[in-house]
N, C-alpha and C positions, 0 to 999 in steps of 0.2 A: 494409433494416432496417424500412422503413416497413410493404412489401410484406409483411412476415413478422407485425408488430404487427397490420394489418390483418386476415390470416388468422387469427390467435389471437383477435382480440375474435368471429371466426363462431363458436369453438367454445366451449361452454357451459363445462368444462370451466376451462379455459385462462383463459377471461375472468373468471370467478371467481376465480382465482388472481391476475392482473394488479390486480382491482380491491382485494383484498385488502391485497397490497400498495400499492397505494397510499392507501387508506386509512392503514397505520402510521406511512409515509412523511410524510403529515396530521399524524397523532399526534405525529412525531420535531421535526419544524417548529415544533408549538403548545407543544411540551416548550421548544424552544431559546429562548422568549420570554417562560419565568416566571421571574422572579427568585428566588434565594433568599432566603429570612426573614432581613430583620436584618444584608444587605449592601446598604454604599453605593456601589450601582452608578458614580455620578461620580466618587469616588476614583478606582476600579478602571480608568476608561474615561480620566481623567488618566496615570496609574500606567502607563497602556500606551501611550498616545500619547508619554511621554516616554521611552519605550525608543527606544535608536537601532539595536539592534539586530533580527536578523532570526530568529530562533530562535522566538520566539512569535508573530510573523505566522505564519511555518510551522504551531506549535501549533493557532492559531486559524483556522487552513485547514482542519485535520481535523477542526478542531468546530463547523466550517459557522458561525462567527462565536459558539457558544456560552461561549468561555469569555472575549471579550471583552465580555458579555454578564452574566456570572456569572449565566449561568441553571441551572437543574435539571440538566441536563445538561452543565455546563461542562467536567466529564473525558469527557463524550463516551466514545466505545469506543476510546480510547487505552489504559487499562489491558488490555479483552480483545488488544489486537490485543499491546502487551507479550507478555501470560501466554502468546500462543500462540508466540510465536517463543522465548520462554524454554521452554515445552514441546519445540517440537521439536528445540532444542539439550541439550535434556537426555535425549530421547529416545536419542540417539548416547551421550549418556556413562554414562547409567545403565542397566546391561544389563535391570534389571527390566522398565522402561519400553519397550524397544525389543521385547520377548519380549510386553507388554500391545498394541503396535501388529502385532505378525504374527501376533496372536490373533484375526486377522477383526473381526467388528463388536462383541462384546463387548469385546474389548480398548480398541476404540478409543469405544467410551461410556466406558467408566472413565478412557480418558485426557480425554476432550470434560471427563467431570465435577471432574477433577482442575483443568482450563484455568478451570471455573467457579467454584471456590474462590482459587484463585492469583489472576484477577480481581478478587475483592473483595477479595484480602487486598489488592493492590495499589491500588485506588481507593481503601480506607481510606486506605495510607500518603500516598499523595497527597493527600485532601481534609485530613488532618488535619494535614497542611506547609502547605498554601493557607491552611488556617485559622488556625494559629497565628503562622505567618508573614508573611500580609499582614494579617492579625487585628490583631497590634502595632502596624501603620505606620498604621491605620485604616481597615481593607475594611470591619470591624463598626464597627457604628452605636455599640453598648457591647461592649467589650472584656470580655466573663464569659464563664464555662464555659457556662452555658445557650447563649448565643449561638453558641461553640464548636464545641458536641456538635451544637445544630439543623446548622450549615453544613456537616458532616461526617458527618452521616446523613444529608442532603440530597442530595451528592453523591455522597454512597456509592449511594443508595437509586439514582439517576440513572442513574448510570453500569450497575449494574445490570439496570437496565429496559430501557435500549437495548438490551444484550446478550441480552434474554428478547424483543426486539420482531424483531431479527437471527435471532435460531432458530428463532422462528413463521416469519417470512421464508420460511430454508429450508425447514421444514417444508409449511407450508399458502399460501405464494406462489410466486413463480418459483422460489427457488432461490436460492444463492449471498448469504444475507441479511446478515450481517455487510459484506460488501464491499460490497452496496447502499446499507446506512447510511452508508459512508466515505465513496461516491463522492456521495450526497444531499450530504453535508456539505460537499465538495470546491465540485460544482456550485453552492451558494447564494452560493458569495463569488466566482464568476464574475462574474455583473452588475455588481458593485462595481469590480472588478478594470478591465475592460471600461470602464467609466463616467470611473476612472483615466486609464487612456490616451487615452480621447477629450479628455477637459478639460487633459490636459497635452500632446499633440501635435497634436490638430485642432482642436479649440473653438478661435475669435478668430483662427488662422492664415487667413495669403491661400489661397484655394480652391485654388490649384496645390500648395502644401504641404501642406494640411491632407489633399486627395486624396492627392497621392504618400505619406505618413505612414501612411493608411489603407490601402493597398496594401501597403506596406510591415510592416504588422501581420499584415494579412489571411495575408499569404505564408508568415510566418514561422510563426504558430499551424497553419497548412495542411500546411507543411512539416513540422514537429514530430508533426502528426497524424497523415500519411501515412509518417514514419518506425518512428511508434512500431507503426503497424498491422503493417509489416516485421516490426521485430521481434518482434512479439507472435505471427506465424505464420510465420514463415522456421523451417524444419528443417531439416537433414541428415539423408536415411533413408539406414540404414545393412544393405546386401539380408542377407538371411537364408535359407539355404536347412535342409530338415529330411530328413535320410536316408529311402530307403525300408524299413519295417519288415514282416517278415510275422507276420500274426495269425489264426490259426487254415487256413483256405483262401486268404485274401485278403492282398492286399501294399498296404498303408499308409501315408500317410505320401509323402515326393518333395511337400511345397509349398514354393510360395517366400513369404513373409513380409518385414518388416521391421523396423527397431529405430528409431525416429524421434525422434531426439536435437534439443529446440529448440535454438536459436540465443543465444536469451534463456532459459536455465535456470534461472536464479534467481528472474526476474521484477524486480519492485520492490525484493526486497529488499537487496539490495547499497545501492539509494541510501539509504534507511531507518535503515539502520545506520551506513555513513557518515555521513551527516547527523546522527543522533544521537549520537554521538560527536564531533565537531567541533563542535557545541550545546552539549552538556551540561555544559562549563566556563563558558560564557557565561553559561548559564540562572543555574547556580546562584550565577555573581558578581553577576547581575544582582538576584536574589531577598535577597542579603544585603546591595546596596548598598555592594558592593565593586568599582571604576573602573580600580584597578591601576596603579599608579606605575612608571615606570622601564621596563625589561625588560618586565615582565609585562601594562605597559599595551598593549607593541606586539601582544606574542603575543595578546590576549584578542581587540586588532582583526584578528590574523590569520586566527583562529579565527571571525572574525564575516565570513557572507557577504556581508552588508551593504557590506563593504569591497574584494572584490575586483574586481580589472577596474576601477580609478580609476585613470584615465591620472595623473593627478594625486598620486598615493600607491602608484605600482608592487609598492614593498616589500610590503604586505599581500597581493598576490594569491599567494604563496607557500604559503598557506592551501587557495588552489584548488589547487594542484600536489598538497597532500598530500590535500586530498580525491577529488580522481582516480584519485590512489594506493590509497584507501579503498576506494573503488568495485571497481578492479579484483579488489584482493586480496579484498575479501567474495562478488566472482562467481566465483570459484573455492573460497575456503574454505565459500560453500554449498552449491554443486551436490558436492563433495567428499564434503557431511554427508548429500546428498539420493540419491545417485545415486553406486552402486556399481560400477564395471564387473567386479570380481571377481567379485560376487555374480553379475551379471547372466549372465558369461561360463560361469560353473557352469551358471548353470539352463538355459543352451542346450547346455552339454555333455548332463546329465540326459537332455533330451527330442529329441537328437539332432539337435541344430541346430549348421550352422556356417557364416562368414563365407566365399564362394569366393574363396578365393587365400590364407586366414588359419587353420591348425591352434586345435583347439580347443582348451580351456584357458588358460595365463597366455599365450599370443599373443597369441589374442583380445582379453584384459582387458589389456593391453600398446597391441593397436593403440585398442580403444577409447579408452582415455586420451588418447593419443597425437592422436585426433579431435577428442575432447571439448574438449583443452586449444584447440585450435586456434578450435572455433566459440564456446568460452567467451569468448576475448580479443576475440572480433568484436562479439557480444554486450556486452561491458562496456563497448567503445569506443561501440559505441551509445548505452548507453545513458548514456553521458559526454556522449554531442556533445547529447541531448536536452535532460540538466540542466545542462548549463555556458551554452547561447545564452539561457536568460534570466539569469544571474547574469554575463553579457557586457553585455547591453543594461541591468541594472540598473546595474553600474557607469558603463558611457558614457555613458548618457542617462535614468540616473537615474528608469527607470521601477521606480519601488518598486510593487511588486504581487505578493500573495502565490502567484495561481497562476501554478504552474514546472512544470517536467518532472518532479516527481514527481507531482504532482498529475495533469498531463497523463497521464502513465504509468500511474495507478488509473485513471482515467476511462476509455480508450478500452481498458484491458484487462478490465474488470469491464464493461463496453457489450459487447465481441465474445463473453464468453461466459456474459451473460445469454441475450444473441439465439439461442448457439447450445445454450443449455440450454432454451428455447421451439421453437425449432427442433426441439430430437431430443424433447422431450413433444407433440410433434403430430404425430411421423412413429411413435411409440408408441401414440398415440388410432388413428393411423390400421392399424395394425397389426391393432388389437386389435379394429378395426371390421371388414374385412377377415375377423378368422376367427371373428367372429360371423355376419358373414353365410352 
């Protein structure tokens, strides 16, 4: 990675692009440190230390510490990243929208600009819940419409800008600019995270613990790292051969190809959803000051990952089981929405393509499934053992910190293909260099 960052600052090119972005990445940073007008930040930094739950650590991990902050930026590109997963679920259900995505690139600007209105509808709805809702309990300094409307055009405007700082990104820096802002955000609450576990398992221990302790971190973050790189590039190619055709004097055609099915198809998003679903009862008990009596107190803390994995309070991790459950069923009910085999196994009929030892048509789309399901379940279990060992260690040993394996999971998959979107823009330069000479 080094070796390749290295070669990219010789090329004029390249290096403009790299400093580019990090210049907004500057911008994104000095955004997460103004305050809004007319919020009292010490409430809000009370208000959140007395949560016992875990739901808004999570939040305040994607907003790189902004919205524990109540700065400019507090909704962070939480709302864009929403619109787009509501985009491409609705992409599947409304025929319009799916005929505007296999419409080439015009279709797919109409749906980009579609993503950019859904976005702000949604940062509104949110800044103006923040506002009136923690507005009453005392965020505002005075509780009037003036104060209101500024917190919620503040936020709105916010959230916004990040989204327009993410598509210069892609546009005029590396590339991939949206997931570069998540993972800056991700990145700044490391050190803290980090700083955590040193004060609570080596600081003031005898040098034999405090060492073994370090080792013992070091391993696990290592391990998590080098798994997730697995999954992030394990495939099943699946060979493809394409009949010989004659065309005019000449015969055609006889390659062999492949269909390269990841491991990890979903990516992130199975935990994302899971996780957001088993939150968003908590959040919103917790926004109304509602603790849950009886019955509904146990289920809120089952619901809350804070609680599971307490040797001490077994019943809650009951919670993990169903989010497990979540996980699995959303990597298959995605890749399901994402990835056709019907379709797929058509358009190799079409161009005269066939699996050796498998008839074209619903065979094919028969055995693909039949694969898919199998490296799908591999894939989900992975990415279960990532995000359950620290919601393990949080319960045991009560290391509260907000970076976990999904965090882990953006970081090192927006890293391998930044590098390899610098990587194929230099072997492009060089291309192009090549047939000028």
């Amino acid at each position: 990675m080094l070796t390749t960052l290295k070669n990219a600052f010789k090329i004029k090119d390249i290096r403009k692009k790299l400093l580019f972005t990090f210049a907004m990445l500057v911008v994104i940073r000095l955004g997460s440190q103004l305050p809004v007008p007319g919020v009292d930040r010490n409430y809000f930094a009370n208000w959140f230390a007395a949560q016992t739950g875990d739901a808004f650590n999570f939040f305040d991990a994607f907003t790189g510490g902004s919205f524990l902050n109540m700065s400019l930026f507090a909704l962070n590109i939480t709302p864009y990243i929403t619109s787009s997963i509501i985009m491409q679920l609705l992409t599947i259900a409304i025929p319009k929208l799916e005929e505007m995505q296999k419409d080439g690139e015009d279709g797919r600007k109409k749906i980009t600009a579609i993503t950019r209105y859904v976005t702000v509808a949604l940062a509104l709805v949110e800044s103006t819940a923040m506002a009136v809702g923690f507005g009453r309990s005392g965020l505002l300094q005075e509780f009037n419409a003036l104060n209101v409307i500024t917190v919620i055009v503040a936020l709105t405007a916010g959230s916004a800008f990040l989204m327009w700082i993410g598509e210069r990104i892609t546009e005029h820096g590396v590339g991939n600019g949206i997931s570069i802002v998540l993972t800056l955000n991700i990145l700044s609450r490391v050190p803290h995270d980090l700083t955590t576990l040193y004060e609570q398992f080596i600081k003031g221990k005898a040098i034999a613990v405090g060492a073994l302790a370090a080792v013992i971190i070091i391993a696990i973050i290592v391990g998590m790292t080098v798994l997730v790189i697995i999954l992030n590039d394990a495939t099943r190619k699946i060979p493809v051969q394409y009949a010989k055709k004659v065309q005019g004097r000449k015969m055609v055609g006889g390659q062999t190809s492949s269909i390269p099915l990841k491991v990890n198809t979903a990516g992130v998003i199975p935990v994302i959803f899971a996780s957001s679903i088993m939150q968003f009862p908590v959040v919103i008990c917790a926004l109304i000051g509602y603790e849950g009596t009886g019955i509904w107190a146990h289920i809120l803390r089952g619901l809350n990952s804070s609680y599971w994995c307490r040797p001490s309070e077994p019943i809650y991790s009951i919670g993990l089981v169903v989010y497990i459950l979540l996980v699995v069923f959303f990597a298959y009910f995605y890749t399901s929405i994402t990835f056709n085999p019907l379709e797929v196994a058509n358009n190799m009929k079409k161009q005269g393509g066939f699996i050796p030892g498998i008839r074209p048509g619903k065979p094919t789309s028969d055995y693909l499934t039949k694969i898919l399901n199998y490296i799908i379940f591999i894939g989900a279990v992975g990415l279960t053992i990532v995000c359950v060992i620290p919601f393990f260690f949080n319960g045991v040993f009560n290391a509260s910190v907000s970076f976990g394996g999904t965090s882990l999971i953006i970081i090192v998959s927006v890293t391998l293909e930044t590098i390899k979107q610098i990587e194929s823009q230099m072997l492009v330069r060089n291309y192009k260099g090549f047939l000028n000479d």
